[in-house]
N, C-alpha and C positions, 0 to 999 in steps of 0.2 A: 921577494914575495914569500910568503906566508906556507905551511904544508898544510894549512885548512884552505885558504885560500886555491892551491893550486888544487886541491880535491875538488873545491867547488866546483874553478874553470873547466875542472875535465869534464864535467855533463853538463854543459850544456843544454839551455831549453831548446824545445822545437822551432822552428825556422816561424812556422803559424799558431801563434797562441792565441786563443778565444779572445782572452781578456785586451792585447794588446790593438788586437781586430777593431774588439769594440772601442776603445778609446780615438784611435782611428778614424773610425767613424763619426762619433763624436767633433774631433777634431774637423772635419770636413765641413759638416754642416757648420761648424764654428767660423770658419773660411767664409762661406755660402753670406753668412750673416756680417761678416765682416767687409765684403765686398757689396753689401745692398746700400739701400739709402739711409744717407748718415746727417753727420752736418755739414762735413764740409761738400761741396759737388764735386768732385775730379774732372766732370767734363767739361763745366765750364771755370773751372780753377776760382769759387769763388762762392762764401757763406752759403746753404743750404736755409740755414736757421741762426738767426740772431745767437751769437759767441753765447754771451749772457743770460740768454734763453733755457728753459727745463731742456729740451730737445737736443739740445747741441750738448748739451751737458752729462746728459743721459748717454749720449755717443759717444761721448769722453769715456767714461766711465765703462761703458760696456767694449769699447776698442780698446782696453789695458785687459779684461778680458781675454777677449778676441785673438791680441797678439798673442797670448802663448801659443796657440795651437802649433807656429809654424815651429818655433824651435822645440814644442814634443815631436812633432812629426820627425825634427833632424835628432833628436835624442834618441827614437825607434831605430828609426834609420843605422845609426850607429849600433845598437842594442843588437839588431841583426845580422851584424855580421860578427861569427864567428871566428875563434882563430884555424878551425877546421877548412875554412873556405879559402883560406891564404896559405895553399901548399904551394902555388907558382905564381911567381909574379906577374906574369905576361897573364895568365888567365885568370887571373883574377881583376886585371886591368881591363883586358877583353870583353867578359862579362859586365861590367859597370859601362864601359862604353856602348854597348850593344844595347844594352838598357835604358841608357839617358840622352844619349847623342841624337840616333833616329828620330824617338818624340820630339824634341829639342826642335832638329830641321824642320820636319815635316809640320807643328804645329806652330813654329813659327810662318811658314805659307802660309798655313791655313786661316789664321788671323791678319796676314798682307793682304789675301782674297776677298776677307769680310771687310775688311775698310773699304777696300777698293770699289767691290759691287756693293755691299749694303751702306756703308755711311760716304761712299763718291768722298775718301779721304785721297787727299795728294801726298801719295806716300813719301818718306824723306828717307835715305839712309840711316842718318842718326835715329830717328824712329826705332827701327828694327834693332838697332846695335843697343841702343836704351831701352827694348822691351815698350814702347808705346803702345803697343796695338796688339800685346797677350798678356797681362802687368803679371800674372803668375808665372809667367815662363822664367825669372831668376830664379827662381827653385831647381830646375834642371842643371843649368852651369854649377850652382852652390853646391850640390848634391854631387856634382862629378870632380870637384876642388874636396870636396873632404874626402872622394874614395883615392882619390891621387896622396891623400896624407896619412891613408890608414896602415900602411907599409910601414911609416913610422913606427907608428904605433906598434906595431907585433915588431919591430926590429929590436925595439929598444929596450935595455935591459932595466931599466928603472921607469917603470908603466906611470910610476906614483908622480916622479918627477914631471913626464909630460902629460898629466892630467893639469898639474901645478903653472906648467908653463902655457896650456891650450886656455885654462882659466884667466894667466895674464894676458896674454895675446887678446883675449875677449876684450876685458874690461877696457886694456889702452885704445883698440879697436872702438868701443862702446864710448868712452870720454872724449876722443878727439871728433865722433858726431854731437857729442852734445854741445862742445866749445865750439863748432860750427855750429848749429844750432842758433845758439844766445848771441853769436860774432854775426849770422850772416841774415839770422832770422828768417832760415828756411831748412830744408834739409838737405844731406849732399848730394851731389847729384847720381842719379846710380847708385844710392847708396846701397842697394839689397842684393849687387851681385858678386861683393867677395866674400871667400869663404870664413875670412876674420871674424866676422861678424857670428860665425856661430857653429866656431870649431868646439867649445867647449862641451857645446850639447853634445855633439857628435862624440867627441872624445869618452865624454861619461857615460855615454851607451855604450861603447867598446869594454872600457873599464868595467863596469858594472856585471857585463855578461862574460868577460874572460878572463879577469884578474881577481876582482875580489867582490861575489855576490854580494857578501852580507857586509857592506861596508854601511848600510845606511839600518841595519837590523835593530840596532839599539834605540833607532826612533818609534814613537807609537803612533799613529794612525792621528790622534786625537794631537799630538805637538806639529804631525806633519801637517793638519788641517790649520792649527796656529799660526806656522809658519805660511803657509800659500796664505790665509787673509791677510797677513801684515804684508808679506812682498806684493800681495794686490793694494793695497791701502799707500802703500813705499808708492807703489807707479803709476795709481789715479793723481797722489798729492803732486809727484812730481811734473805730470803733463797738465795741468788747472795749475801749476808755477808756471811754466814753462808758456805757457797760452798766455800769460797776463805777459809775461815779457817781450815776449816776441811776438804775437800776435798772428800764430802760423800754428793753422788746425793741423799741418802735415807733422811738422816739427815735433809739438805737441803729444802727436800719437806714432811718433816712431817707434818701428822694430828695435832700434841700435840706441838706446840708453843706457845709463850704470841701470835706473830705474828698474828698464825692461828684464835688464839679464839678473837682480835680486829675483823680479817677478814669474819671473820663468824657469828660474833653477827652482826653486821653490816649488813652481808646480808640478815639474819633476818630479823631487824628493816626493810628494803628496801622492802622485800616482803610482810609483814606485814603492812607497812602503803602504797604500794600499793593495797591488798588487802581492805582495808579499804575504799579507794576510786575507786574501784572496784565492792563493796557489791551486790549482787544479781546477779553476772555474770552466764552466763550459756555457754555450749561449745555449738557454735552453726555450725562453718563452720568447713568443716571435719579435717582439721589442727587440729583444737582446743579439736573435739570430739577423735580424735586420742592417741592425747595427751595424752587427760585423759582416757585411755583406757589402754595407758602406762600404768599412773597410779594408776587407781585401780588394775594392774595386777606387781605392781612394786616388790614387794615381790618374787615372780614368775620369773621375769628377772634377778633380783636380785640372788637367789639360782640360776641358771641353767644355767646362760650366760658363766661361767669362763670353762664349760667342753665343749663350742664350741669355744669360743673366743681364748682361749690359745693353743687349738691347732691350728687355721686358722693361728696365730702369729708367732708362733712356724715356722710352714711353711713357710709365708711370710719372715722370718729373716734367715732362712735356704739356702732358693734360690733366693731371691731378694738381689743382692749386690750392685747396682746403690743406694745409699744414697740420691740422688734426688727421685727416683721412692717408693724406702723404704717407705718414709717418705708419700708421697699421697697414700700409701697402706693403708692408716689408714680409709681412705674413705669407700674403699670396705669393708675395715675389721668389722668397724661400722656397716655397713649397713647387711652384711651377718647375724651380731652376731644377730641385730634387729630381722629379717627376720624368724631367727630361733628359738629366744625366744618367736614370735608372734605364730609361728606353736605349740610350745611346750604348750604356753599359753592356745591355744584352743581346744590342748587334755585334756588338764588337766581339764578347764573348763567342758568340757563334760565328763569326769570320775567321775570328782565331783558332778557335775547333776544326774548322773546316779544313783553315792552312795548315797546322800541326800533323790533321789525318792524312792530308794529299800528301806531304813528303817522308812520312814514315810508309806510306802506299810506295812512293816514290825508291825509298831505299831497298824494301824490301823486295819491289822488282830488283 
């Protein structure tokens, strides 16, 4: 390592930056939209809109999109942690479990319940062990596989080299979905719940914020915007290939391609060497404080969105059969799910207040 580099790592930015708030955010609502009505159905495992059709094609297109959001959010994710936070192992393990595991249990109940009583599903084991019935909940397991590997990380004395190797581990990861893919013309099964899939994000937020800031500094805003339209261009052409050959809208739009991961490191780099030229931003007009309000509550919209969203969808696809009208359903559909994740948000907030104050009450007797 470097003695500019190790200057950098010593300051560290703050735990909550504006800018990364609002991206965040951003990225949430990107979720929100990426889980609404598309071409393909998920419920009924079958065309939404004619393959060949503008609409499905348009899905196409905007699901390559879409999927970045999840690996910025594990890029943050990684960006966040410190090597300040990893003075003990046991507590720093403690903490990530404490944080991922509870939601984990408790909202997976809470989506066994809503099958149960609102869609009278007959629950199955595999269901639950395969995430049927919360599709967002692999986030939680992925996020607590990359905090079990971030030990690595600060242990090891050549950062450079396991940035080097997180990057291979992606792509053999990413290659052996796509030869299933093209081999079985669908996608794996469970494909979204190891951490393979998208240690590299993770690793380059580590790297970035505690090894060597400015490794991405000699890029300009304007080459990093270059770059994210061709890795988007790289992973629309490749899923409109990949559709014509296998004939699988899921396959098509997977998270776990070489495609996705050109698509995605790129928009990385993009918002990264944005942010960079950006530095000390703060949200200041309510758009922007908004945003980040998303954001720091993105976890939050994140668990709870999919037991309002999927039913309002459900509905919508149920008795809207104009395929023009369908399709601008997505608007309201967006907006409701927002509306309701904000409400939910600020109970939870004030439940959380309440517990926080009872047992600081508590100690202080």
């Amino acid at each position: 390592m470097s003695v500019n580099a190790s200057a950098n790592a010593a300051k560290p930015t703050k735990r909550h930056e504006d800018y990364w708030d609002i991206i965040r955010g951003i990225c949430i609502l990107l979720v929100f939209a990426g889980h609404a009505i598309g071409g393909w159905n998920f419920i009924t495992n079958d065309f939404l809109y004619p393959p060949d059709g503008f609409y499905y094609n348009f899905w196409v297109c905007a699901r390559c999109l879409i999927n970045c959001s999840v690996p910025v959010f594990i890029f943050i994710s990684g960006y966040m942690v410190s090597s300040k936070y990893y003075d003990s192992l046991g507590s720093f393990y403690s903490r990530r479990a404490l944080r991922l595991l509870p939601p984990f249990v408790i909202w997976s109940a809470v989506y066994v319940l809503v099958e149960i009583f609102v869609y009278h599903t007959d629950i199955q084991i595999m269901g639950i062990t395969h995430f049927w019935y919360g599709i967002q909940l692999y986030y939680l397991p992925v996020l607590f596989q990359l905090a079990l590997f971030a030990p690595v990380f600060f242990i090891a004395g050549n950062k450079k080299a396991v940035l080097i190797a997180t990057l291979v581990i992606n792509l053999i990861n990413n290659t052996c979905h796509v030869i299933y893919h093209y081999t079985m013309g669908t996608i794996v099964p469970n494909e979204l719940v190891l951490g393979t899939g998208y240690i590299f994000f993770y690793t380059l937020g580590l790297y970035l914020r505690n090894t060597d800031p400015g490794m991405l500094k000699r890029i300009s805003v304007k080459l990093a915007s270059v770059m994210f339209a061709a890795g988007l261009a790289i992973y629309i052409t490749a899923s409109l290939v990949c559709m014509h050959f296998t004939n699988s809208a899921t396959a098509s739009t997977s998270f776990l391609t070489v495609a996705t991961l050109i698509c995605a490191v790129s928009a990385i780099v993009f918002l990264y060497v944005l942010r960079e030229h950006t530095r000390g931003y703060e949200a200041r007009n309510p758009v922007m404080r908004m945003l980040r309000w998303f954001g720091l509550h993105s976890l939050d919209f994140f668990l709870v969105h999919w037991v309002f969203e999927n039913y309002i969808k459900i509905w919508l696809i149920t008795n809207v059969k104009d395929p023009d009208l369908l399709f601008l359903c997505n608007v309201p559909l967006v907006a409701a799910t927002v509306i309701l994740c904000v409400i939910y948000s600020l109970i939870a907030d004030l439940i959380r207040g309440r517990i926080v104050k009872a047992s600081r009450t508590k100690t202080s007797v």
